[in-house]
PyMOL Python script that loads the backbone (N, CA, C, O; Angstrom):
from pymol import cmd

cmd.read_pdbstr("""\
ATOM      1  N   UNK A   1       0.843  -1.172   0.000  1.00  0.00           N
ATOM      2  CA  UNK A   1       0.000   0.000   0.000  1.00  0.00           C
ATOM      3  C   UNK A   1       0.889   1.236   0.000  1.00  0.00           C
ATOM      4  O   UNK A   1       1.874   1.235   0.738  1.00  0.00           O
ATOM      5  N   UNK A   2       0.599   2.386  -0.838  1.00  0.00           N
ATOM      6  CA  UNK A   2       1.495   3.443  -0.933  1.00  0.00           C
ATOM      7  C   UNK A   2       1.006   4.599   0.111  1.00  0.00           C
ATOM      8  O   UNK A   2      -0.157   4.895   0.385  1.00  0.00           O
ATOM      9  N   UNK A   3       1.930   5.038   0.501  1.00  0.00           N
ATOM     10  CA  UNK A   3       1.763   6.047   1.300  1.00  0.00           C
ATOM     11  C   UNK A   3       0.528   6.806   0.989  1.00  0.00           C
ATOM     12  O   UNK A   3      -0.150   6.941   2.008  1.00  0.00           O
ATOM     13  N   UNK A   4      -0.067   7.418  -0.193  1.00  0.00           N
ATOM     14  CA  UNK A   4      -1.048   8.038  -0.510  1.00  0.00           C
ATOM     15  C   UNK A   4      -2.220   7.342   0.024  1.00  0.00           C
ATOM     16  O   UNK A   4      -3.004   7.891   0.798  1.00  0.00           O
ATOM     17  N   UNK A   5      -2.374   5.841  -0.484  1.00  0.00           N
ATOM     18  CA  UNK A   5      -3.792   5.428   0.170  1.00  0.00           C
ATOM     19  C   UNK A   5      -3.493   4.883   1.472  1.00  0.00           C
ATOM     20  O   UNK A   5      -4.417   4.284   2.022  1.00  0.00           O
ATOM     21  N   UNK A   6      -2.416   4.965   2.062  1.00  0.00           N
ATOM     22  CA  UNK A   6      -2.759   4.607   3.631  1.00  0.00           C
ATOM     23  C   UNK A   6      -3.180   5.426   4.437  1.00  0.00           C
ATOM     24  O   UNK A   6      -3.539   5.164   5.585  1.00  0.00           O
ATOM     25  N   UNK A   7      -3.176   7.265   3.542  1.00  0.00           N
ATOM     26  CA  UNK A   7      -3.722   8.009   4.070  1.00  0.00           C
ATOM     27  C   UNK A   7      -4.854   8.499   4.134  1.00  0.00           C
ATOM     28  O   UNK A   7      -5.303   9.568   4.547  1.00  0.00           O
ATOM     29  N   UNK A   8      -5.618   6.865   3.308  1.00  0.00           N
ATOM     30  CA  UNK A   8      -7.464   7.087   2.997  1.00  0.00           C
ATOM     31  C   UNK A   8      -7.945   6.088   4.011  1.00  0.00           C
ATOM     32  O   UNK A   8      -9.043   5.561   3.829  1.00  0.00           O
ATOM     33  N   UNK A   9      -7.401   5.856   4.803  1.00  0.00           N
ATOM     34  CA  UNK A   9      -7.907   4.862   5.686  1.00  0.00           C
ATOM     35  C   UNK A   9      -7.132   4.707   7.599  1.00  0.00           C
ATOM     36  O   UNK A   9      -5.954   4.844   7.928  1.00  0.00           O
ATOM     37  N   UNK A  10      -8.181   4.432   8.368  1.00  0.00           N
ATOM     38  CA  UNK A  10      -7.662   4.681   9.500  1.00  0.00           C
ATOM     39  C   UNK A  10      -8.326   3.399  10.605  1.00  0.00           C
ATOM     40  O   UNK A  10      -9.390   2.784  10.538  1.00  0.00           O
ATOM     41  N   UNK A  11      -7.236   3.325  11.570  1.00  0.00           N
ATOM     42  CA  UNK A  11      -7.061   1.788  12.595  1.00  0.00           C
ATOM     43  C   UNK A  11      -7.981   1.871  13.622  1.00  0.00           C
ATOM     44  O   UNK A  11      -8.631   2.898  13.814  1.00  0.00           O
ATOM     45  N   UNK A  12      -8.074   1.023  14.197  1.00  0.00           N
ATOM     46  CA  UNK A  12      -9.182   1.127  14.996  1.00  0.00           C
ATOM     47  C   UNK A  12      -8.571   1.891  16.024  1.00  0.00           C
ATOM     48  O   UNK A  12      -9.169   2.791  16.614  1.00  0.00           O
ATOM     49  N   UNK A  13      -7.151   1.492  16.304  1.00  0.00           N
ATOM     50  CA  UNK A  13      -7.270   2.428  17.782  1.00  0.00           C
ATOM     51  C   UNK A  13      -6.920   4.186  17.668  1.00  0.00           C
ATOM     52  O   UNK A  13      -6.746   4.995  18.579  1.00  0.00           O
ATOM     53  N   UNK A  14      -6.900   4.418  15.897  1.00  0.00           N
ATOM     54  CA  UNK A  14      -7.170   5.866  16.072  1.00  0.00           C
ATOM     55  C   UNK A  14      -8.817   6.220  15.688  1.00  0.00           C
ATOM     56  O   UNK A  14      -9.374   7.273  15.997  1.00  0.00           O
ATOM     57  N   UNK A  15      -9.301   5.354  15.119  1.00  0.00           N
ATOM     58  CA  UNK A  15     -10.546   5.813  15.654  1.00  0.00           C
ATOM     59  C   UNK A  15     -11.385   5.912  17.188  1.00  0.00           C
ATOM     60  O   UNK A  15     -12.110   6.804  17.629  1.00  0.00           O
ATOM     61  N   UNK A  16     -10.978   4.675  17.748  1.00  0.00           N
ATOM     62  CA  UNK A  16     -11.178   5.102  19.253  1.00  0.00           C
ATOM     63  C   UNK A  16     -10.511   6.070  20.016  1.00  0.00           C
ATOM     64  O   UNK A  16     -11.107   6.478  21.013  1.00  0.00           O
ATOM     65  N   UNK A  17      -9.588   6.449  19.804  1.00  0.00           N
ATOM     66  CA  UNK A  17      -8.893   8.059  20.064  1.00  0.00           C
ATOM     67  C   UNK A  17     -10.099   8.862  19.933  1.00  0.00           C
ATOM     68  O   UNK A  17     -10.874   9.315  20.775  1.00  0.00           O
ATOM     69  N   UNK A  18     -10.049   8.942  18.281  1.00  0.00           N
ATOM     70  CA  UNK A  18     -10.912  10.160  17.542  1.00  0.00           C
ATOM     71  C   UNK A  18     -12.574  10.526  18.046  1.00  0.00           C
ATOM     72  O   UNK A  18     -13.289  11.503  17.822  1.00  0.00           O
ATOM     73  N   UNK A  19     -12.814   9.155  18.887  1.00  0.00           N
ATOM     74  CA  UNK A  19     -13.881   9.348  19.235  1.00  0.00           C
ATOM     75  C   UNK A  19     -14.559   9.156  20.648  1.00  0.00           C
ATOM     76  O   UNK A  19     -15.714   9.104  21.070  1.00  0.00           O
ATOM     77  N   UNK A  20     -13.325   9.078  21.159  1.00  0.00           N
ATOM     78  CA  UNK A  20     -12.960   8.892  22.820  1.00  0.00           C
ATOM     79  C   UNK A  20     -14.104   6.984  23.308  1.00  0.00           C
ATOM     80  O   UNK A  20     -14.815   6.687  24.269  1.00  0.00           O
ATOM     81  N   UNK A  21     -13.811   6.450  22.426  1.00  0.00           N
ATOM     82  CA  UNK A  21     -14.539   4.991  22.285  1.00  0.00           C
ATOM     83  C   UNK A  21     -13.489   4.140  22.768  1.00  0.00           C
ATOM     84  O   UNK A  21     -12.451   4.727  23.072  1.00  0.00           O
ATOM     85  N   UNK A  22     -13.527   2.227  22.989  1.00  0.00           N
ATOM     86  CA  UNK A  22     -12.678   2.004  23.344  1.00  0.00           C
ATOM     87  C   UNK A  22     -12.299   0.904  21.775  1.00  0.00           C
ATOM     88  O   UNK A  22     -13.019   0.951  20.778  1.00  0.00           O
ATOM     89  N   UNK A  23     -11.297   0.172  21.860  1.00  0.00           N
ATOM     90  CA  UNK A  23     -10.848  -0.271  20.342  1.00  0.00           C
ATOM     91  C   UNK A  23     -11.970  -1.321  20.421  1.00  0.00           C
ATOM     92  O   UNK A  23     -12.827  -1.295  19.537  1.00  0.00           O
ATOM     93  N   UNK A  24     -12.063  -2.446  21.614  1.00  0.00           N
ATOM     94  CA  UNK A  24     -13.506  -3.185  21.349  1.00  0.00           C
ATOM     95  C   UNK A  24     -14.456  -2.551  20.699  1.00  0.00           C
ATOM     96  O   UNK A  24     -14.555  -2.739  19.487  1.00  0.00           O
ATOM     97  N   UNK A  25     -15.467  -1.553  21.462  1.00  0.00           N
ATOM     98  CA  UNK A  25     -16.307  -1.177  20.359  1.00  0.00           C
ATOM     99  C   UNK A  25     -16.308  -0.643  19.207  1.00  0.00           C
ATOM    100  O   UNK A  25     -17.335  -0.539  18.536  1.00  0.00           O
ATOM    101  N   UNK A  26     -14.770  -0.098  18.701  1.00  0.00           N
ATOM    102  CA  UNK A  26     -14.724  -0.134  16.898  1.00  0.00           C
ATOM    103  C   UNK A  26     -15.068  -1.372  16.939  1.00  0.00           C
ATOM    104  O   UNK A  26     -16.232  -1.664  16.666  1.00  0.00           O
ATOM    105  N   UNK A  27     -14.046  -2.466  17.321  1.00  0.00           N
ATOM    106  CA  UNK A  27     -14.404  -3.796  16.458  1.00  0.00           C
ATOM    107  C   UNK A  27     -15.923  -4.261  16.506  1.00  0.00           C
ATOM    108  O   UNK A  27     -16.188  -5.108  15.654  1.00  0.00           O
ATOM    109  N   UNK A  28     -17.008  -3.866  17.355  1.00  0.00           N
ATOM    110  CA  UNK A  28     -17.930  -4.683  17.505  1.00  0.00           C
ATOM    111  C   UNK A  28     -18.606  -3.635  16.571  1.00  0.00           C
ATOM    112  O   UNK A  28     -19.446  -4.274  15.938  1.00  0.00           O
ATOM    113  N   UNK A  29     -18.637  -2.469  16.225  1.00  0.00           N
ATOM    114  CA  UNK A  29     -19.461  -1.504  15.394  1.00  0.00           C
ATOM    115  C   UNK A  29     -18.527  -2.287  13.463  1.00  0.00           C
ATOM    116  O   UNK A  29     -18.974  -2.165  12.323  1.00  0.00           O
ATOM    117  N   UNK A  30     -17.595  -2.792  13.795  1.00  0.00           N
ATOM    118  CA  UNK A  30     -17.043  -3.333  12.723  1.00  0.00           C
ATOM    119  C   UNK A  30     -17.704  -4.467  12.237  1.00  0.00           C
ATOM    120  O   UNK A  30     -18.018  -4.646  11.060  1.00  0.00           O
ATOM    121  N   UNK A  31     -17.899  -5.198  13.139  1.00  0.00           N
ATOM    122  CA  UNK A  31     -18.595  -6.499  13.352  1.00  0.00           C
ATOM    123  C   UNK A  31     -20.319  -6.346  12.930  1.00  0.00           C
ATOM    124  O   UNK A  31     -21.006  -7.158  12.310  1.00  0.00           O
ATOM    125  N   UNK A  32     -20.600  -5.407  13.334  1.00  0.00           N
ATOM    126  CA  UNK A  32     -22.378  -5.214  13.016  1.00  0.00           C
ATOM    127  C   UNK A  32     -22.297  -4.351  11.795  1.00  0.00           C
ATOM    128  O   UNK A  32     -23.332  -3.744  11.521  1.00  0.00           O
ATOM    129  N   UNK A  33     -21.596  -4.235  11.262  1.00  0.00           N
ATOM    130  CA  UNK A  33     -21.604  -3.532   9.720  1.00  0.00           C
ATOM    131  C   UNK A  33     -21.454  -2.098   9.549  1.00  0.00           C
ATOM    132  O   UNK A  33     -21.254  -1.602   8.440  1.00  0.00           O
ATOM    133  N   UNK A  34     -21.545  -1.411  10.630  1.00  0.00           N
ATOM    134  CA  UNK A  34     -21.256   0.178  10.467  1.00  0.00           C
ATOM    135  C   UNK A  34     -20.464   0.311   9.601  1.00  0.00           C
ATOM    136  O   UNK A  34     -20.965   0.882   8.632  1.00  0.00           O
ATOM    137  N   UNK A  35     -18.898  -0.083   9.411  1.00  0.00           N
ATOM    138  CA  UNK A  35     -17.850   0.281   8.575  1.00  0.00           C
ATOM    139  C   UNK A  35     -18.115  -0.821   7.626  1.00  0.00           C
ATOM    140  O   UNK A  35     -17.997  -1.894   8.218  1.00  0.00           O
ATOM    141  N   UNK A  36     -18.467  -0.988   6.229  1.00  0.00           N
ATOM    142  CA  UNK A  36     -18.920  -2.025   5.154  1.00  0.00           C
ATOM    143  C   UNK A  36     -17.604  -2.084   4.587  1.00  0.00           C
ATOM    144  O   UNK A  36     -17.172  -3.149   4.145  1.00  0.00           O
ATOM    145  N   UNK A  37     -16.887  -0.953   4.561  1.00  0.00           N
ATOM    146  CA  UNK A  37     -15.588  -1.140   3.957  1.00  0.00           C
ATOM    147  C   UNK A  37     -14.126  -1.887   4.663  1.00  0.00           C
ATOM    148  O   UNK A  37     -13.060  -2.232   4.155  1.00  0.00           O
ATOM    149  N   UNK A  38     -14.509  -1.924   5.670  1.00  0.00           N
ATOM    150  CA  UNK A  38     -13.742  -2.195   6.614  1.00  0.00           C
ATOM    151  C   UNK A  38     -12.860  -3.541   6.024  1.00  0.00           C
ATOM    152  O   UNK A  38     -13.514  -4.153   5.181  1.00  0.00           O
ATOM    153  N   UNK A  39     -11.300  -4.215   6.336  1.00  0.00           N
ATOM    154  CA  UNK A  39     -11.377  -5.208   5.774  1.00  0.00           C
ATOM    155  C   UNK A  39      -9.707  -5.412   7.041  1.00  0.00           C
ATOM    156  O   UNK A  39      -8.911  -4.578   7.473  1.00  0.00           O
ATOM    157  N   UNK A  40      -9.764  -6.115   7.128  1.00  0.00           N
ATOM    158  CA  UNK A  40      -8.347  -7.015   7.724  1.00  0.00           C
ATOM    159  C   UNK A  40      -7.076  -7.023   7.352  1.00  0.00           C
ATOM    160  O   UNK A  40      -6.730  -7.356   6.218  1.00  0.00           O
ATOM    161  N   UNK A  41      -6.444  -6.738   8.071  1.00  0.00           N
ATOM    162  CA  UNK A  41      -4.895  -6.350   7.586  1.00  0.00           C
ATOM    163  C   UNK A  41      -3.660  -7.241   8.076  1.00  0.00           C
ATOM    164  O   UNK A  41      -4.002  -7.898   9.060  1.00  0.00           O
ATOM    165  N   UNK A  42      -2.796  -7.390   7.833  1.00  0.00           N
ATOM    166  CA  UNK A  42      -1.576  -7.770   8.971  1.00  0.00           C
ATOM    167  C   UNK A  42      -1.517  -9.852   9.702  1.00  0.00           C
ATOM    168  O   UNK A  42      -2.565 -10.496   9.676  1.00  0.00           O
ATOM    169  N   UNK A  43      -0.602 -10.309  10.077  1.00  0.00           N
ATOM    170  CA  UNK A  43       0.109 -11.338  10.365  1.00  0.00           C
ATOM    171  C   UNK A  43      -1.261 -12.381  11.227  1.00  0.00           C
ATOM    172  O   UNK A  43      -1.359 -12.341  12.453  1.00  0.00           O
ATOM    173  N   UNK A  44      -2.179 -13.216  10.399  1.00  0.00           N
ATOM    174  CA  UNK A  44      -3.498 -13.352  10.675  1.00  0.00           C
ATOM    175  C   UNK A  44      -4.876 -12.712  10.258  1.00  0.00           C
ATOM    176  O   UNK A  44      -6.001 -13.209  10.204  1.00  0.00           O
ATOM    177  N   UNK A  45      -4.446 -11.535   9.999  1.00  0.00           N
ATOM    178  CA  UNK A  45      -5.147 -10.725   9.297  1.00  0.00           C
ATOM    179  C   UNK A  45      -6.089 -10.139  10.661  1.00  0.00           C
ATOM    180  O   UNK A  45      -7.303 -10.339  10.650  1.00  0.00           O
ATOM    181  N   UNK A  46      -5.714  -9.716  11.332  1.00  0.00           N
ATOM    182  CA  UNK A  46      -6.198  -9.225  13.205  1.00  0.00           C
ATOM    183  C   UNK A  46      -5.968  -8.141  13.337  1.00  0.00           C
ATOM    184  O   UNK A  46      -5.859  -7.776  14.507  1.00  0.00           O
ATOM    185  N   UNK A  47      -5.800  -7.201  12.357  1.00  0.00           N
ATOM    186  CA  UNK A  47      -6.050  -5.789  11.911  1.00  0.00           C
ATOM    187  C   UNK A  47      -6.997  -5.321  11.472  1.00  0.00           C
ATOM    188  O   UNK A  47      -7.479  -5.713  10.409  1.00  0.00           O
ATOM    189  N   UNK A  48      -7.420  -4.514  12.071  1.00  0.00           N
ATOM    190  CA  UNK A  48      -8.388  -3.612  10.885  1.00  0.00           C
ATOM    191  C   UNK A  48      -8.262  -2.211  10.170  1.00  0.00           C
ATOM    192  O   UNK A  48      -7.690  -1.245  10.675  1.00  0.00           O
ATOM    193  N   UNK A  49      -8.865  -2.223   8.932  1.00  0.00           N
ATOM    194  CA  UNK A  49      -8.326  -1.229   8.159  1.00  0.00           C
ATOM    195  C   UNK A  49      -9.421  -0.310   7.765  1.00  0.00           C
ATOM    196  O   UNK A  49     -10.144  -0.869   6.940  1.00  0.00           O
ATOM    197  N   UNK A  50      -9.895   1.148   8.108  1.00  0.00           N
ATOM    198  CA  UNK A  50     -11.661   1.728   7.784  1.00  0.00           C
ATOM    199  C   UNK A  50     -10.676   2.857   6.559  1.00  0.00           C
ATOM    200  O   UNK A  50      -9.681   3.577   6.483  1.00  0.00           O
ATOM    201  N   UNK A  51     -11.914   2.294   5.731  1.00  0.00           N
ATOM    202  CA  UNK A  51     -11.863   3.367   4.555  1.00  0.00           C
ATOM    203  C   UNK A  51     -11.936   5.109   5.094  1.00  0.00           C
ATOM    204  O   UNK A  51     -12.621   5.314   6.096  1.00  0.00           O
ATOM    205  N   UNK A  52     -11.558   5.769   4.734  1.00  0.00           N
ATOM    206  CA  UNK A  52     -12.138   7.433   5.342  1.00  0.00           C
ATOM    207  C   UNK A  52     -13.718   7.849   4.765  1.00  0.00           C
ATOM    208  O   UNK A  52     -14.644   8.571   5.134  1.00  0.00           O
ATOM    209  N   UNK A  53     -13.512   7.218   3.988  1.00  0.00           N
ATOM    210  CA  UNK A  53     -15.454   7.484   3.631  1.00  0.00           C
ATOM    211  C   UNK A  53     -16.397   7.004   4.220  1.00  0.00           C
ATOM    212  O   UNK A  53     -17.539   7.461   4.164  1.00  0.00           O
ATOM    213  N   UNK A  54     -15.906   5.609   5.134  1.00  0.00           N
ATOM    214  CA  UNK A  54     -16.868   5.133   6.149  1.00  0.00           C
ATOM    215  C   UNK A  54     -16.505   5.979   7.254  1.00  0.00           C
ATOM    216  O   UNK A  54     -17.517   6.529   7.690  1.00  0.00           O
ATOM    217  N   UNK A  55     -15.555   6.274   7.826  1.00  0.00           N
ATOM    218  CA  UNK A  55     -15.483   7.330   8.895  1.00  0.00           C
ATOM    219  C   UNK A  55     -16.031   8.400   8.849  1.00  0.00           C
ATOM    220  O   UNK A  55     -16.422   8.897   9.906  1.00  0.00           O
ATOM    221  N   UNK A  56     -16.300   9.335   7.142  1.00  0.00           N
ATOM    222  CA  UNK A  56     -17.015  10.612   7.474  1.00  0.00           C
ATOM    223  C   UNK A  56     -18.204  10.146   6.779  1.00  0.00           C
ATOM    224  O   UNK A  56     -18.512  11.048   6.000  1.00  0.00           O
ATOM    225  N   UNK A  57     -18.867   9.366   6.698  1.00  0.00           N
ATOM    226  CA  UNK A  57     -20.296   8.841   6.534  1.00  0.00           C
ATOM    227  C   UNK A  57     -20.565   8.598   7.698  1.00  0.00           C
ATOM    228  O   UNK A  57     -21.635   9.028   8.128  1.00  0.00           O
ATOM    229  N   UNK A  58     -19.793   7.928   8.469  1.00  0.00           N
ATOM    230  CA  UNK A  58     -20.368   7.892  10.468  1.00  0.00           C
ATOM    231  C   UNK A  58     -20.559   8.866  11.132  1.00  0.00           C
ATOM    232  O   UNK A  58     -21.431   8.943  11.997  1.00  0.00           O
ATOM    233  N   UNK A  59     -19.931   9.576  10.889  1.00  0.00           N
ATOM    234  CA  UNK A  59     -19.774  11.466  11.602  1.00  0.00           C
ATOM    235  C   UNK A  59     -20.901  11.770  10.926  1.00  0.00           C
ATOM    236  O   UNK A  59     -21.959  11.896  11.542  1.00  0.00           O
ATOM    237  N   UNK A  60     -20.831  11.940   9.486  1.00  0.00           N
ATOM    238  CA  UNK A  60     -22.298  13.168   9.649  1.00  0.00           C
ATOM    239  C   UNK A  60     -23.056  12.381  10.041  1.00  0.00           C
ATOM    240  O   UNK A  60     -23.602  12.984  10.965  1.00  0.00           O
ATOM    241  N   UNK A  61     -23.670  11.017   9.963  1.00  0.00           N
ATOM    242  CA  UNK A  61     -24.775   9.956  10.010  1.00  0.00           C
ATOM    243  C   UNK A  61     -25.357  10.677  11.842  1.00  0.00           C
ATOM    244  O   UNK A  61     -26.445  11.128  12.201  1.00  0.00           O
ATOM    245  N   UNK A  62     -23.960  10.470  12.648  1.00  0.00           N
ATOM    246  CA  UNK A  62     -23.923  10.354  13.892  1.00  0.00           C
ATOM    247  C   UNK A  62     -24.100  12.360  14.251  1.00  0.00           C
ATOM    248  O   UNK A  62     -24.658  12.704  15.293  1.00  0.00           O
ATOM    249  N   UNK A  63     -23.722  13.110  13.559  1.00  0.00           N
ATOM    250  CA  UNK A  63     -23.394  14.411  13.587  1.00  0.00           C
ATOM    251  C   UNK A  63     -22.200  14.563  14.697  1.00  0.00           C
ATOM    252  O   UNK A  63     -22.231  15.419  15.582  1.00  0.00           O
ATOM    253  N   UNK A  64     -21.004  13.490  14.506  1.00  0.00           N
ATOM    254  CA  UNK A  64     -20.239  13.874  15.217  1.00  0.00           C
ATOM    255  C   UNK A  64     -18.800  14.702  15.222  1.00  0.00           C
ATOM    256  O   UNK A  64     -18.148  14.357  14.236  1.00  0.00           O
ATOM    257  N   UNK A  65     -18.299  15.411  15.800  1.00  0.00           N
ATOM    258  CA  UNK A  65     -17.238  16.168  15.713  1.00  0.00           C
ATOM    259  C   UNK A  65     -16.201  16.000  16.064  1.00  0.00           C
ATOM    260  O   UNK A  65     -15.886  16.510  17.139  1.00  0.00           O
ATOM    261  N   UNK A  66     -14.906  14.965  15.081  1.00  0.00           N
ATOM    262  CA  UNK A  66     -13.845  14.155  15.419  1.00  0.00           C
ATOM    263  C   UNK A  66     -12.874  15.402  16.616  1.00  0.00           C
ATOM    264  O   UNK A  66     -12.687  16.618  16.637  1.00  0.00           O
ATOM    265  N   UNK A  67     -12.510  14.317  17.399  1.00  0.00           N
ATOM    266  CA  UNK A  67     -11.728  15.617  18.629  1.00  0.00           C
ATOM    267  C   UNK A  67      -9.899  15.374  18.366  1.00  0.00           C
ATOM    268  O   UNK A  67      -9.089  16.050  18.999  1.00  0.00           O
TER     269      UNK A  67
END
""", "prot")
cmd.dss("prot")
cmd.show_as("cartoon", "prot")
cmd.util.cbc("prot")
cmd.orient("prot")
């Protein structure tokens, strides 16, 4: 993956940062389909990888204001 598109997509534990959440519930909002794009990354594939278009489709959906 090139630097450009790794910068279209973001990990769970900076989305739980971004949204003061904990990394479980990314994965379980991962798990119930919120992020459709979402897809597995890394040694097992026990990564997760969110498109940025599912992240700002959640924000406005949610009207939330990344901190």
């Amino acid at each position: 993956m090139s630097e450009e598109s790794e910068r279209d997509y973001r990990t769970v534990s900076e989305l739980a940062k971004r949204w003061d959440v904990t990394d479980r519930t990314i994965r379980n909002w991962i798990a119930d389909g919120v992020f459709p794009n979402a897809y597995k990354v890394g040694l097992g594939k026990s990564h997760y990888r969110v498109p940025i278009n599912d992240v700002v489709a959640f924000e406005k959906a949610r009207r939330i204001n990344p901190s």
